[in-house]
C-alpha positions as CSV (number, residue, x, y, z in Angstrom):
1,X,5.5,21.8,-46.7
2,X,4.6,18.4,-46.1
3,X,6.8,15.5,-47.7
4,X,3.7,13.1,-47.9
5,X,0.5,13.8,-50.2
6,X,-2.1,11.3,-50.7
7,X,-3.7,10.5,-54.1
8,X,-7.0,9.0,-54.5
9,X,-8.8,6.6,-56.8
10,X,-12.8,6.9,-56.3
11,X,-14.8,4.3,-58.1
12,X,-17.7,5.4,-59.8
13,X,-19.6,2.3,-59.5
14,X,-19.8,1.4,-55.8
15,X,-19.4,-2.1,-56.4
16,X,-15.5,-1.2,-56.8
17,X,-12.5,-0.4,-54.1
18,X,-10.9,3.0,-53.8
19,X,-7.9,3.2,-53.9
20,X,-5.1,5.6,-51.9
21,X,-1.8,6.0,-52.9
22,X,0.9,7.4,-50.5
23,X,3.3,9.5,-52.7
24,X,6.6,11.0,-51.6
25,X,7.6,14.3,-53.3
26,X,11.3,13.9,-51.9
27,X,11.2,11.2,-54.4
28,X,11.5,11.6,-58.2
29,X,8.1,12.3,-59.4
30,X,5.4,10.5,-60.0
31,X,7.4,8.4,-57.2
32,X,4.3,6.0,-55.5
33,X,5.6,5.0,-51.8
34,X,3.0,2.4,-51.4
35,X,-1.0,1.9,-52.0
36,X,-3.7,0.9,-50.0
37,X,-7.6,0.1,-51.0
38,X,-11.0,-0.4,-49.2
39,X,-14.8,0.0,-49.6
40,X,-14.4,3.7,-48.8
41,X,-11.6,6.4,-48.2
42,X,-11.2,5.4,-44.5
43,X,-11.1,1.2,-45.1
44,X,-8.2,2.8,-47.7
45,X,-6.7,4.7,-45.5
46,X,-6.8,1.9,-42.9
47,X,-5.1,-0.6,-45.2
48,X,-2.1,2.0,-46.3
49,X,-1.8,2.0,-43.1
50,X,-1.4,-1.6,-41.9
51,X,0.6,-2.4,-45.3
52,X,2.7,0.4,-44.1
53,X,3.4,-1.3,-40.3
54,X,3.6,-4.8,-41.7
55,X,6.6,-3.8,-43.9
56,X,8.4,-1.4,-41.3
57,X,8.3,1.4,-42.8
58,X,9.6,5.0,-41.4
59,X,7.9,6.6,-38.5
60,X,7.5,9.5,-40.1
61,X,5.5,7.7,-43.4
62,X,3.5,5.5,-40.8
63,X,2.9,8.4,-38.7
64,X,1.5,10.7,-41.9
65,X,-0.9,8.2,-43.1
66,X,-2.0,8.1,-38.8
67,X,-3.0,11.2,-38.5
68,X,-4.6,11.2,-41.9
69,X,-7.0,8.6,-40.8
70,X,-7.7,10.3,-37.6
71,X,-8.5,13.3,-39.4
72,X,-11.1,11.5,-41.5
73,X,-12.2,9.0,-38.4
74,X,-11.6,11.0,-35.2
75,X,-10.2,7.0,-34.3
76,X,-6.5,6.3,-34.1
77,X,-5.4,3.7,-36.6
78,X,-5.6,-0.1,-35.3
79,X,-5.2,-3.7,-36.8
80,X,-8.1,-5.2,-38.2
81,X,-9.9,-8.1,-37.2
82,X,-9.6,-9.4,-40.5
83,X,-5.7,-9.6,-41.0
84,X,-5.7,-6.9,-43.5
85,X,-8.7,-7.3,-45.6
86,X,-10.1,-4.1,-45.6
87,X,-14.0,-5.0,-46.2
């Protein structure tokens, strides 16, 4: 069983940021690890991911949200152009 699960915020209106939060069920629950947020799943994915890196967090958390974004992308994760902003 995995130690990471991802929770996700959809927007109905598209006007609106979803939102992906990282949670850690080693943790006590509801215990929220960190968040991210973008146009779609992937842009929120993407900024988990650089928050993550920016704040040196474990391999193994940075690593999780990776291969999550892979999975949805078939791209590893890099740094955006935009230092973050996740439009």
């Amino acid at each position: 069983m995995n130690r990471f699960a991802l929770q996700w915020l959809v927007p109905v209106d598209a006007n609106r940021y979803t939102h992906v939060m990282l949670l850690d069920k080693d943790r006590p629950a509801p215990y929220v690890s960190d968040a991210g947020h973008g146009v779609d799943r992937a842009r929120a994915l993407l900024n988990l991911w650089e928050t993550l890196v920016e704040s040196a967090a474990t391999a193994e958390t940075i690593d999780f949200v990776a291969v999550e974004y892979m999975r949805r992308t078939g791209e590893v994760p890099k740094k955006s152009r935009h230092g973050g902003d996740s439009r």
